[in-house]
C-alpha positions as CSV (number, residue, x, y, z in Angstrom):
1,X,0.0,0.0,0.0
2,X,2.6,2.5,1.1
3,X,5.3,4.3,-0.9
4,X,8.7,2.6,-0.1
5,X,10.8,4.8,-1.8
6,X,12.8,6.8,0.7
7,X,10.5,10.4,-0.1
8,X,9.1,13.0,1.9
9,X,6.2,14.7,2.1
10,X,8.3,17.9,1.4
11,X,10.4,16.4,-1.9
12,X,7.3,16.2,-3.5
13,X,6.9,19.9,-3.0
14,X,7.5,22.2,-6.0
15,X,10.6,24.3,-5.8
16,X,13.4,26.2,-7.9
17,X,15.5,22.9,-8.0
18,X,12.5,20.4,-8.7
19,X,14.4,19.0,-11.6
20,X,13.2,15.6,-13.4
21,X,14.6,13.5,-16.5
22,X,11.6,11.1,-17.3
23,X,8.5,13.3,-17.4
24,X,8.3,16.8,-18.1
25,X,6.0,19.3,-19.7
26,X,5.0,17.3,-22.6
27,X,2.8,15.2,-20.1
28,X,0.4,18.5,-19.8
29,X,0.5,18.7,-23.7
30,X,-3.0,16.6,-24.5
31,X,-3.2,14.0,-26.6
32,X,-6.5,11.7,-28.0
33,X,-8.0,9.5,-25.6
34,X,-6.1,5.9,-26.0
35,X,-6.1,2.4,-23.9
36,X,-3.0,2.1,-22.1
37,X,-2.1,-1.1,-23.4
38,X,0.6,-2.5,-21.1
39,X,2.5,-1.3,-18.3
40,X,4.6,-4.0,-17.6
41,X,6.6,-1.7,-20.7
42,X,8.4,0.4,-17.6
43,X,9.7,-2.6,-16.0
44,X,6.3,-3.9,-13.7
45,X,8.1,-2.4,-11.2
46,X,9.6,0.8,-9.4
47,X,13.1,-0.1,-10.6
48,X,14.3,2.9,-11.8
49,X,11.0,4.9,-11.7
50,X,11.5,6.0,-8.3
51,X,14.9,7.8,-8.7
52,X,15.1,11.2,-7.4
53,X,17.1,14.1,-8.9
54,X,19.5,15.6,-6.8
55,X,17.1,17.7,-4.4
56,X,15.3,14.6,-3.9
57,X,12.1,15.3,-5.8
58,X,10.9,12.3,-8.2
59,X,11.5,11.8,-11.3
60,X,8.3,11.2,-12.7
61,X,6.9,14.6,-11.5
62,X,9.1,16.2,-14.0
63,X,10.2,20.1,-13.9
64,X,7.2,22.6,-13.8
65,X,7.1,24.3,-17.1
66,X,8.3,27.3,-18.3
67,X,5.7,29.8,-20.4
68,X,6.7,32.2,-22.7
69,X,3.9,35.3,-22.3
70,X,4.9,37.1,-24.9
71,X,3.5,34.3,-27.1
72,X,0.0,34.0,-25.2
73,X,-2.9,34.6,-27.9
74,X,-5.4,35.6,-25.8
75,X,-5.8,36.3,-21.7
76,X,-8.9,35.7,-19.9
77,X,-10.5,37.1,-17.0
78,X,-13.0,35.2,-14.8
79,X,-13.5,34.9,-11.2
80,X,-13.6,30.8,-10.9
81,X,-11.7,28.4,-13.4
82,X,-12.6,24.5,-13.4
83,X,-10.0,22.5,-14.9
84,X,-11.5,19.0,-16.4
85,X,-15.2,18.5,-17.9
86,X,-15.7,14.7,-15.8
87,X,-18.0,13.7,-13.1
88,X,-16.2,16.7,-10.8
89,X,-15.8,19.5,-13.2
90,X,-19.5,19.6,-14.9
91,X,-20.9,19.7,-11.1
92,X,-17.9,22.3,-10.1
93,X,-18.9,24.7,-12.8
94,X,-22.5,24.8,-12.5
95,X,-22.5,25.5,-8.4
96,X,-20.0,28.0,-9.6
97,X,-22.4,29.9,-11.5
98,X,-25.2,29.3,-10.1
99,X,-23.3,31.4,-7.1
100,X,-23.1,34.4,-9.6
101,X,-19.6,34.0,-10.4
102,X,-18.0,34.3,-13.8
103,X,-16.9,30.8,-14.7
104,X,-14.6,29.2,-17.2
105,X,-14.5,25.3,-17.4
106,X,-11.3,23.9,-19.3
107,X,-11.4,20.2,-20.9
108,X,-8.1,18.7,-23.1
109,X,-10.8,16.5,-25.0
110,X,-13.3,17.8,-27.5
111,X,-16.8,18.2,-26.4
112,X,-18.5,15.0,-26.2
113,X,-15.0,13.1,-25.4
114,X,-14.0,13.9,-21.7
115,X,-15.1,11.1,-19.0
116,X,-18.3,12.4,-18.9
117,X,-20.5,12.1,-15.9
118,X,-19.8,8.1,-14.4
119,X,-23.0,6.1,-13.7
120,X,-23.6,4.9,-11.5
121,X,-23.8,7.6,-8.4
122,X,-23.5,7.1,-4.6
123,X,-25.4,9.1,-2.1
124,X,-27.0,9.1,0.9
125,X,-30.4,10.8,1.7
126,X,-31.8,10.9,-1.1
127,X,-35.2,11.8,-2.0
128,X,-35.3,8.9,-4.2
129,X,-34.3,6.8,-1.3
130,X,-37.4,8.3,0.9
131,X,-39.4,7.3,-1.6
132,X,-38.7,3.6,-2.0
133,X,-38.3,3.8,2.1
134,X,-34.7,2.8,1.8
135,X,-33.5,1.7,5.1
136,X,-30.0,2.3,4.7
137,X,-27.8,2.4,8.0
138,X,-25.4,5.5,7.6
139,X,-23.7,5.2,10.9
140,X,-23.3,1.7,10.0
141,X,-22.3,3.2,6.6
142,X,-19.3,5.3,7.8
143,X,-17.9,2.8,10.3
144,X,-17.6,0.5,7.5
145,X,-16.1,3.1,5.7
146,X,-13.6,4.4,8.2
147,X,-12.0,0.5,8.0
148,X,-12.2,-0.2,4.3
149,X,-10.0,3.0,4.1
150,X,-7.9,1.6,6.4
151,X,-8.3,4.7,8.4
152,X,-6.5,6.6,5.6
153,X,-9.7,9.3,5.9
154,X,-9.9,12.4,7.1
155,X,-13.3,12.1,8.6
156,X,-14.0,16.0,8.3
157,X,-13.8,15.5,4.4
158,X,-15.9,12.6,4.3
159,X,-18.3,13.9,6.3
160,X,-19.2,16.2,3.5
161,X,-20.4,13.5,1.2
162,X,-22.5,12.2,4.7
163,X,-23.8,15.3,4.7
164,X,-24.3,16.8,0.9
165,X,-24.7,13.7,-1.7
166,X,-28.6,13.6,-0.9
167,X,-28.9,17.3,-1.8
168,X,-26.5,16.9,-4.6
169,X,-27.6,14.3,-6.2
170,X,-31.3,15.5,-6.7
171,X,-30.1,18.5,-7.7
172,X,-28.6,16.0,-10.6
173,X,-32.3,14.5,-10.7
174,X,-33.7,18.2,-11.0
175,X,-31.3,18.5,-13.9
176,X,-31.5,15.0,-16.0
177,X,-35.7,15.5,-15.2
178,X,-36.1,18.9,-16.7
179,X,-33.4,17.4,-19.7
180,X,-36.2,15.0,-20.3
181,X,-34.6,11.8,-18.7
182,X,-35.4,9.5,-15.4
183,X,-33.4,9.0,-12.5
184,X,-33.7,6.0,-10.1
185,X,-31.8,3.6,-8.1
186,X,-30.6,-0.1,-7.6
187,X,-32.4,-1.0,-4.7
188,X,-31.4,-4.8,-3.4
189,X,-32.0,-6.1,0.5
190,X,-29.2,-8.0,1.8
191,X,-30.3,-11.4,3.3
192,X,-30.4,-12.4,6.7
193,X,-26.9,-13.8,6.7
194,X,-25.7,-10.9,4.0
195,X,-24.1,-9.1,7.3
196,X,-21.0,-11.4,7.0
197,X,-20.2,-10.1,3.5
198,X,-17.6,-9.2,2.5
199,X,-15.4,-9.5,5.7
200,X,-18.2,-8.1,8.0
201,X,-19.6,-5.6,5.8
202,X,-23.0,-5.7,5.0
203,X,-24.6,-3.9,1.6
204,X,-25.6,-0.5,1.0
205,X,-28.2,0.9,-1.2
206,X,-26.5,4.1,-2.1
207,X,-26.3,3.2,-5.8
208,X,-28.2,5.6,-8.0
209,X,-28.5,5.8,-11.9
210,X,-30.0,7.7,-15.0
211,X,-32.1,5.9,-17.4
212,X,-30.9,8.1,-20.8
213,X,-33.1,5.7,-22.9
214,X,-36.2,3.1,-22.4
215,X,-36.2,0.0,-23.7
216,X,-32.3,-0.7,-24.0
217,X,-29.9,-3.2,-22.1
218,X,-28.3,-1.5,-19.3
219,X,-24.8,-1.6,-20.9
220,X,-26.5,0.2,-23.5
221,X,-28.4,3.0,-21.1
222,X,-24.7,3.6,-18.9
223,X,-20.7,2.9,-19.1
224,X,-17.5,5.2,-18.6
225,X,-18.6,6.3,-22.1
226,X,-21.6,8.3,-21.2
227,X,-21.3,11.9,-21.7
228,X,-24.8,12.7,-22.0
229,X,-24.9,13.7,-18.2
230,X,-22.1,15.6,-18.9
231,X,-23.5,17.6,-22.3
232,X,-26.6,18.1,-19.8
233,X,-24.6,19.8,-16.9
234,X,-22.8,21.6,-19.9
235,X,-25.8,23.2,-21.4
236,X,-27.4,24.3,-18.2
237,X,-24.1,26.0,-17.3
238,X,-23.6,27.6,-20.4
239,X,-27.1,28.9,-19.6
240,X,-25.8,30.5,-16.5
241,X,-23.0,32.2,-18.6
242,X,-20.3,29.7,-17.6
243,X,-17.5,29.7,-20.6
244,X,-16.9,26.0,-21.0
245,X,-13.7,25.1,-23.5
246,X,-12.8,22.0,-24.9
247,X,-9.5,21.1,-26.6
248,X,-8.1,23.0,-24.2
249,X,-4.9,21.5,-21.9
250,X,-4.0,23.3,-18.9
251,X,0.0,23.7,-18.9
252,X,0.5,24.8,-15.4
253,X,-1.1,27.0,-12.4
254,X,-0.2,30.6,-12.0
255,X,1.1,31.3,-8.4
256,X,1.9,35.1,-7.0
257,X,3.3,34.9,-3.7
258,X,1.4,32.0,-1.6
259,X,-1.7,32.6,-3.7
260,X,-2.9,30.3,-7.0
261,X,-4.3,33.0,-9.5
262,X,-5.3,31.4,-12.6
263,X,-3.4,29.3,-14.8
264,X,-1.7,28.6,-18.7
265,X,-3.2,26.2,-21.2
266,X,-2.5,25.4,-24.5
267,X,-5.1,25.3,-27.5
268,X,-5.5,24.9,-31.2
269,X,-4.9,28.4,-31.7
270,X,-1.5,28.2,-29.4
271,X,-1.0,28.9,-25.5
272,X,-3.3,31.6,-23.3
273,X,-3.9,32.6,-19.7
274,X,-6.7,32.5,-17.7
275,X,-7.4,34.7,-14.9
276,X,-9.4,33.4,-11.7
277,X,-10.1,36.1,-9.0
278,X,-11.6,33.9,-6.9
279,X,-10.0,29.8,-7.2
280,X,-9.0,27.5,-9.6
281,X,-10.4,23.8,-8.8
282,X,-8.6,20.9,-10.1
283,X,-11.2,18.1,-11.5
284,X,-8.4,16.5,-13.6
285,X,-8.6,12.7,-12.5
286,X,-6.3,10.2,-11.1
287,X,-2.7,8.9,-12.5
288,X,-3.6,5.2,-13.3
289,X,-2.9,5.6,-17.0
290,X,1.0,7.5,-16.3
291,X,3.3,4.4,-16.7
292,X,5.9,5.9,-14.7
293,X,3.6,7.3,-11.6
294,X,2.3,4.0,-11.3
295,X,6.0,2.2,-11.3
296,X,6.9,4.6,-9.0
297,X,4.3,4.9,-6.3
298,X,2.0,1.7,-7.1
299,X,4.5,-1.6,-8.3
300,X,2.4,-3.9,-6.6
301,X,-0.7,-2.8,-8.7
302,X,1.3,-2.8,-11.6
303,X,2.4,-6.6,-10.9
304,X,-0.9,-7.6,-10.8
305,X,-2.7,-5.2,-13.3
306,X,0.2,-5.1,-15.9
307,X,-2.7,-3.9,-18.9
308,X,-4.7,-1.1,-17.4
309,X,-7.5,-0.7,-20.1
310,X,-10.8,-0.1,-17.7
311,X,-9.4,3.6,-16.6
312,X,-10.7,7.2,-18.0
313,X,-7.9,7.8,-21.0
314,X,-7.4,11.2,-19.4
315,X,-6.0,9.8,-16.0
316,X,-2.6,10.9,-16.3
317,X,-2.0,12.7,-13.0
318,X,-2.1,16.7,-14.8
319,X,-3.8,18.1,-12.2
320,X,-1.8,16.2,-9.6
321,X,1.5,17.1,-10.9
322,X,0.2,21.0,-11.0
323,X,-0.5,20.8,-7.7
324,X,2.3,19.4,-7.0
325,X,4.4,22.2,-8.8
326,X,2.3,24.9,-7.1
327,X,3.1,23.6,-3.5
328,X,0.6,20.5,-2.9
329,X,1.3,17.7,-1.0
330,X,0.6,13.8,-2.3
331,X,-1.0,11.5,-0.1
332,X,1.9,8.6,0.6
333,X,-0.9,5.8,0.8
334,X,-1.1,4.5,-2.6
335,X,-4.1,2.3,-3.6
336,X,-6.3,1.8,-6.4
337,X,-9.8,0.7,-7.2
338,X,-9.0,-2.5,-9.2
339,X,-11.3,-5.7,-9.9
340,X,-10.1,-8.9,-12.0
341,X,-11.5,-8.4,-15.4
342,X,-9.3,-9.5,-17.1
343,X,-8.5,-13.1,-18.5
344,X,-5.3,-14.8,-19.6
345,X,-5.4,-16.9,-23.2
346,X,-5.2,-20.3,-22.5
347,X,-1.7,-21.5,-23.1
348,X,-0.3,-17.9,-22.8
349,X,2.5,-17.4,-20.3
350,X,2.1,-14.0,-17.6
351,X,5.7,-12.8,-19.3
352,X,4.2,-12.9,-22.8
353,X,0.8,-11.3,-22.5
354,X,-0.6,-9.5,-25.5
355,X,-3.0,-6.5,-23.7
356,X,-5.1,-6.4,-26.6
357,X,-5.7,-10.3,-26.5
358,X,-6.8,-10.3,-22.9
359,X,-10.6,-11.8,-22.5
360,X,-13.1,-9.6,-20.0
361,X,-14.2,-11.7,-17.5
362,X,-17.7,-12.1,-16.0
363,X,-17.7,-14.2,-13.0
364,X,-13.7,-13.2,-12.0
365,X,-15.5,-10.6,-9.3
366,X,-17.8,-13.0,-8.0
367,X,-16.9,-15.3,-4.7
368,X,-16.4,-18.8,-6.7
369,X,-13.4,-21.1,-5.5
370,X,-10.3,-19.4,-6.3
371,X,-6.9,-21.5,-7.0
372,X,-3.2,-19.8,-7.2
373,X,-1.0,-21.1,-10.0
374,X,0.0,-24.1,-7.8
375,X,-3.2,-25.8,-7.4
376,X,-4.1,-24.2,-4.3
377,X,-6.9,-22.3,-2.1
378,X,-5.5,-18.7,-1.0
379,X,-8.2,-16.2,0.4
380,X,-11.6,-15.8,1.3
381,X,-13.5,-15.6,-2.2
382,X,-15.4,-13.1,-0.7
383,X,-13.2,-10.1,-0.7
384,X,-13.6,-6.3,-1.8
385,X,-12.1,-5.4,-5.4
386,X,-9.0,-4.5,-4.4
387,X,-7.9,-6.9,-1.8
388,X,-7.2,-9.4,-4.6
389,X,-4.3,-7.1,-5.6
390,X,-2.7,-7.5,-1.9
391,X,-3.6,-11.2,-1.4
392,X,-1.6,-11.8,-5.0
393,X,1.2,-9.9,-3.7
394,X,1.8,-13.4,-1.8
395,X,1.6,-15.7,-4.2
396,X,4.3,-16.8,-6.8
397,X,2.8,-15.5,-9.9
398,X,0.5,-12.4,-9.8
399,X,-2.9,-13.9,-11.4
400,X,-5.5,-16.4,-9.8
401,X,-7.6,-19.1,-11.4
402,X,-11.3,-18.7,-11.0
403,X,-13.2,-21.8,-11.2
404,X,-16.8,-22.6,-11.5
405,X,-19.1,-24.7,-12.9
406,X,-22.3,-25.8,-14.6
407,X,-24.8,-24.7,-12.0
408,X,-22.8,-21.1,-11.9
409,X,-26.2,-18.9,-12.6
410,X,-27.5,-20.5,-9.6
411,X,-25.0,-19.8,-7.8
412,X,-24.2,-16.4,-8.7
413,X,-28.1,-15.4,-8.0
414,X,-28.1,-17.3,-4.2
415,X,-24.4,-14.6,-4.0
416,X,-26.9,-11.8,-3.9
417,X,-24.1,-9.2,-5.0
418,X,-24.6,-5.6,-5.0
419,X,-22.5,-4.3,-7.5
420,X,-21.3,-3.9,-11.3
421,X,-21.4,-8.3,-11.4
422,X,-24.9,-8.7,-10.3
423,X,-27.1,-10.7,-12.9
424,X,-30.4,-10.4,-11.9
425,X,-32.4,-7.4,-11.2
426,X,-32.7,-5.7,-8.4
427,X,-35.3,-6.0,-5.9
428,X,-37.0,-2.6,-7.0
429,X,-36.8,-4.4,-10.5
430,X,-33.9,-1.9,-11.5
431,X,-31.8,-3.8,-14.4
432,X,-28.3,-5.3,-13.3
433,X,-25.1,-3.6,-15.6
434,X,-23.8,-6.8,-17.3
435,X,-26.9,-8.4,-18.1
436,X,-28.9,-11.4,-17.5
437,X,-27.5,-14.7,-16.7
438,X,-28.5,-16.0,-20.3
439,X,-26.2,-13.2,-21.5
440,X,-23.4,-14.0,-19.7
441,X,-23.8,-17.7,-20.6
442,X,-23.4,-16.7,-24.3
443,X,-20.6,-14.7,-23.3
444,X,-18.6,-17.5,-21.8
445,X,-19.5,-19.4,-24.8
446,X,-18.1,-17.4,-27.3
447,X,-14.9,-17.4,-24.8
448,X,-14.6,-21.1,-24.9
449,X,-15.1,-20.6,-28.4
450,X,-11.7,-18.1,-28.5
451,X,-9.8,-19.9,-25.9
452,X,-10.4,-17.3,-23.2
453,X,-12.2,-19.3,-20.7
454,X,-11.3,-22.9,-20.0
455,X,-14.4,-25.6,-20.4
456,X,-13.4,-29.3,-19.7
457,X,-15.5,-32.7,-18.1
458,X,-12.6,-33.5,-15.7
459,X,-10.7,-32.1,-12.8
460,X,-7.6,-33.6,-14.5
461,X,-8.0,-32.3,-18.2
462,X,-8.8,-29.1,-16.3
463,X,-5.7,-28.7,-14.4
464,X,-3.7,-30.1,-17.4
465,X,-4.9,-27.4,-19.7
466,X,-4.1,-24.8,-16.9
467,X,-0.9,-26.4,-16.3
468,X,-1.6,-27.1,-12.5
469,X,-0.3,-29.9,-9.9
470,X,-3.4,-32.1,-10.7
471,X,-3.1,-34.1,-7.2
472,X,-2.9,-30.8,-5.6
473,X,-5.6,-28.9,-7.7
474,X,-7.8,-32.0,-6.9
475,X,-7.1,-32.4,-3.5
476,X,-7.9,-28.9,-2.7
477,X,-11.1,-29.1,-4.9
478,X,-12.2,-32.2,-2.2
479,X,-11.2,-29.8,0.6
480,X,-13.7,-27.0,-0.6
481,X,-16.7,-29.3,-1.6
482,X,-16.0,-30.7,1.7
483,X,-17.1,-27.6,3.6
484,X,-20.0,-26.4,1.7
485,X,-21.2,-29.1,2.5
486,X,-20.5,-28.7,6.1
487,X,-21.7,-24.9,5.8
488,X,-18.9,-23.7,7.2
489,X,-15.4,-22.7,5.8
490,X,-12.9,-23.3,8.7
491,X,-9.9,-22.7,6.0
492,X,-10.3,-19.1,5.0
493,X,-13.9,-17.9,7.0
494,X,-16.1,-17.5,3.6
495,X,-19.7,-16.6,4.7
496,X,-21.9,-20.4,4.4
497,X,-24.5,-18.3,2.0
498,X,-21.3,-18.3,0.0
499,X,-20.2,-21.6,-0.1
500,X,-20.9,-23.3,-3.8
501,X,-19.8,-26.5,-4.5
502,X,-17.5,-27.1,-7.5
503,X,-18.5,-30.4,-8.3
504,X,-20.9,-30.6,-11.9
505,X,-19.1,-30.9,-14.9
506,X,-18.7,-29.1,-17.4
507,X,-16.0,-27.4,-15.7
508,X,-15.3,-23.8,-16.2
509,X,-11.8,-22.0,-15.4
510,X,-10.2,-18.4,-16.0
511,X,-7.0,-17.1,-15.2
512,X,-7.7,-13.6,-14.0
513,X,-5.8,-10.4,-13.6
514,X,-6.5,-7.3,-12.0
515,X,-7.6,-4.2,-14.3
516,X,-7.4,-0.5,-12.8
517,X,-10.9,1.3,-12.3
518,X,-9.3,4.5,-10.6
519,X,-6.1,5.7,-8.0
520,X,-7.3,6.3,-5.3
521,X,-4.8,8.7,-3.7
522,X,-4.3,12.2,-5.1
523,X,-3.3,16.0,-3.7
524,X,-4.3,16.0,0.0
525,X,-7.5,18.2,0.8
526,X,-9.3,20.0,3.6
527,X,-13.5,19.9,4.1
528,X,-13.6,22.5,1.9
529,X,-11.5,21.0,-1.3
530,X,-9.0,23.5,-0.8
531,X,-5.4,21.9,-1.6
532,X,-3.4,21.6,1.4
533,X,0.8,22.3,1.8
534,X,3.3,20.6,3.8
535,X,2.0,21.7,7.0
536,X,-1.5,20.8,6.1
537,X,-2.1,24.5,5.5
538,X,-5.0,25.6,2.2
539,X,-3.4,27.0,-0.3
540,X,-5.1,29.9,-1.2
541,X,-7.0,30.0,-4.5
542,X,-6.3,26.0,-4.9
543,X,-9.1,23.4,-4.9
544,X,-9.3,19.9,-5.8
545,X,-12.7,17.3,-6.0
546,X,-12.3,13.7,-7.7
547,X,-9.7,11.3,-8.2
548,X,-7.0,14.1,-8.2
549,X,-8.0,14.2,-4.7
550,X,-7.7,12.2,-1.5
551,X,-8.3,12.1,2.3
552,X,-11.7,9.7,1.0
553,X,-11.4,6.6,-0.1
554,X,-8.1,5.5,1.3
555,X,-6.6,1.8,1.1
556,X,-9.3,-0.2,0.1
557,X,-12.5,0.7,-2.4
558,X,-16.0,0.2,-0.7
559,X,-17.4,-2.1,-3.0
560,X,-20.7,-3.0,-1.3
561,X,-22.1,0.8,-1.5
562,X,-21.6,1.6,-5.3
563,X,-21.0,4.2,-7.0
564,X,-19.3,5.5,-4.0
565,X,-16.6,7.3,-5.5
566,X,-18.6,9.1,-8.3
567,X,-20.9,9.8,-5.5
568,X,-17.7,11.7,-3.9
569,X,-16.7,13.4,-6.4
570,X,-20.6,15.2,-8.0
571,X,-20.5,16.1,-4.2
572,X,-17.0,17.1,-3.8
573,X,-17.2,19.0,-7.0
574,X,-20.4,21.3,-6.2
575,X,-19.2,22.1,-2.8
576,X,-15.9,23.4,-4.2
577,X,-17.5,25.0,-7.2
578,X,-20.1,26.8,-4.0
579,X,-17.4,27.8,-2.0
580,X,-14.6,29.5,-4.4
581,X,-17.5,31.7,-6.0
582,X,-18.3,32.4,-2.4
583,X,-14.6,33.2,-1.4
């Protein structure tokens, strides 16, 4: 989890002698949106990524960039400028104006191309939650949070998504209603013995949604590309006079004396400044698709996630880095939201992985016997997304078999999951995200088919074809049917409602890896988004809401209340956009 590179919180300071090799200014340039395709490129690990120039600031931060005025082709003057048009910045510039001040929203993508607004959203207090008389536990709620972050929380900061994501999000319902669209929520009731999962945590109904269109599967109605919330946010601030750029790339922040002032970006037309009287908020995303700030601060991720492909294009830690330049401070605790989606060719070795070949898996996130590369059992199935990436940290090779077999859509229905892998509606009959059980049937198929997924009649042709100890791999398999059918796991302390035998052939098998949702650390805030220095003292004119953020989700992502971290950052983003125009 931690950084173990020998850096302080002040070498990643900016300074006059923050000097870098690896990454410079050309990071801030802007490019079109691509898949990272592989980082195990850099090395898979810190080697080399972590080395510090000679004031000890890192390499990958790079030297903040130099701007030539005299070729600026325009200056502009506004009282609050939003950097990034994602789930933060659209929410950011709206509160902004709606406070009366004069806003400019920036976006390096063209309009219609930024991460757009993510579905689905997590809030508590709702008024849609009144009215299906949701009985959702917040106290419950935040002491589950406080130790699925590991304690890496400040409390004060997430106490404004406690006490703001109701109000925010209807004022997101107000907006998507009047836009002509519904919005609603994924309503499920745990069951009686749901309180042991995962690891003691119960399920949340925070999870909240848009239906954009009727009638359509709901991979069709949301996903990371869905910037119709986003064009909605953008044409009701446009309304209030906010001045909302595209292919436009912040360069750096302008600084005079202790205060941030505005900043440089680059456009088609060449480089300009821009002014902001009031605050500049930073809504520019996390770093999981910068090769060398994942080396660097997150080699464990990369070992098990070496093809990051699920992240927003535009994560490449910009706004961090700015920050960091303009006197921010980076929270050490490095994690990611990461899930195993990703599947292995069969006969393909780890070290010769094509990214592009990789299958997408549909059962790797649900709690089914899980096998390391030597045949044997090594966690409770039942674990949050990211805990995989730790538990693999132990084992010799950084991937996991999933196994599971023909009665899996049973199965998976008696799980009772409440998240992205559910595949049955919900109990308010809201539609599950990956479809129906019959879809994901045909989508194993047509893996079989390609030699994604492994299908075989025998434990033995099974662990042949995975190239697994079969007296192990079978031995172990005898182990686990042994207690489901006792009802109780004494090995590794699964919940009994999650105990599924493995034992009706045809047999099914994937070997998974980890893929990257989001980082999960970022510049270190206050309550009120302002970016905080070395001595945890605001920086004046400096905010930050989203993944560029942190002081929220901390070490581990809270699965069982989705949408929780777009939930943080629609919250996160109004509040800041509210209280620069009010500063």
């Amino acid at each position: 989890m931690s950084n173990k590179t020998e850096l302080t919180r002040r070498s990643f300071l900016t300074g006059a002698g923050v000097i870098a090799a690896s990454v410079g200014a050309a990071s801030l340039a802007g490019c079109a949106p691509q898949a990272q395709e592989s980082l195990s490129e850099t090395g898979g690990n810190a080697d080399g990524a972590t080395a510090a120039a000679a004031d000890g600031a890192p390499t990958w931060l790079g030297a903040e960039p130099e701007v030539d005025e005299s070729a600026l082709v325009e200056t502009v003057d506004c009282d609050v400028l939003v950097v990034g048009a994602g789930t933060a910045g659209c929410f950011a510039v709206c509160s902004a104006a709606e406070e009366g001040a004069k806003t400019v929203l920036i976006e390096k993508y063209a309009e219609g191309a930024s991460s757009g607004i993510r579905d689905d959203i997590g809030a508590v207090g709702t008024k849609i939650q009144a009215e299906v008389n949701s009985t959702l536990d917040v106290e419950l709620l935040a002491r589950c949070f406080q130790h699925t972050s590991g304690f890496r929380q400040n409390q004060r900061v997430a106490n404004v998504w406690f006490n703001e994501s109701g109000e925010t999000y209807d004022w997101y319902a107000d907006r998507v209603t009047e836009a002509g669209f519904k919005a609603s929520i994924r309503q499920a009731k745990p069951s009686d013995d749901d309180q042991y999962t995962p690891y003691g945590i119960p399920s949340f109904d925070t999870c909240h949604y848009v239906q954009w269109k009727e009638g359509v599967t709901p991979l069709e109605n949301v996903g990371p590309s869905n910037n119709r919330g986003c064009e909605t946010l953008i044409n009701y601030a446009r309304g209030l006079g906010a001045d909302c750029r595209f292919e436009t790339t912040m360069t750096k922040l302008i600084k005079e004396g202790d205060r941030v002032v505005g900043a440089y970006a680059e456009t088609t037309d060449g480089p300009i400044r821009i002014n902001a009287a009031k605050g500049v908020i930073l809504c520019t995303g996390g770093y999981s698709m910068n090769p060398d700030m994942m080396s660097a601060l997150q080699p464990e991720i990369v070992r098990v996630a070496p093809a990051i492909k699920e992240s927003m294009p535009g994560a490449t830690g910009d706004g961090i880095k700015a920050g960091l330049w303009a006197g921010g401070v980076l929270d050490l605790a490095h994690a990611c939201s990461c899930a195993p989606e990703q599947i292995i060719p069969e006969g393909v070795a780890y070290e010769d992985i094509d990214p592009m070949a990789l299958g997408f898996s549909m059962c790797g996130m649900l709690p089914f016997l899980r096998v390391n590369t030597e045949g044997k059992r090594f966690c409770n199935e039942d674990d949050l997304f990211d805990s995989t990436s730790h538990e693999l940290a132990y084992q010799k090779d950084p991937y996991f078999i999933t196994l599971y077999d023909s009665n899996w859509a049973d199965y998976a229905q008696k799980f009772n999951v409440y998240h992205a892998y559910r595949f049955t509606p919900y109990d308010n009959g809201a539609l599950q995200l990956f479809g129906d059980t019959e879809f994901v049937q045909a989508s194993i198929d047509e893996m079989v088919e390609s030699g994604t997924v492994i299908k075989a009649d025998t434990l033995d042709e099974l662990a042949e074809r995975l190239d697994i100890p079969a007296d192990t791999f079978k031995a172990e398999v005898a182990r686990y049917n042994e207690l489901v059918a006792a009802g109780k796991d004494t090995d590794f302390y699964k919940p009994a409602f999650r105990l599924t035998p493995f034992d009706t052939p045809p047999f099914y098998a994937e070997r998974n890896l980890q893929d990257v949702y989001h980082t999960m650390d970022g510049l270190i805030i206050d309550e009120d988004m302002r970016v905080l220095d070395e001595v945890n003292e605001p920086i004046e004119g400096l905010y930050a809401a989203g993944d560029v953020s942190s002081c929220f989700l901390g070490a581990t992502y809270l699965g069982v209340a989705a949408g929780i971290a777009s939930g943080r950052s629609i919250t996160f983003g109004r509040h800041a956009g509210r209280v620069a125009a009010q500063s």
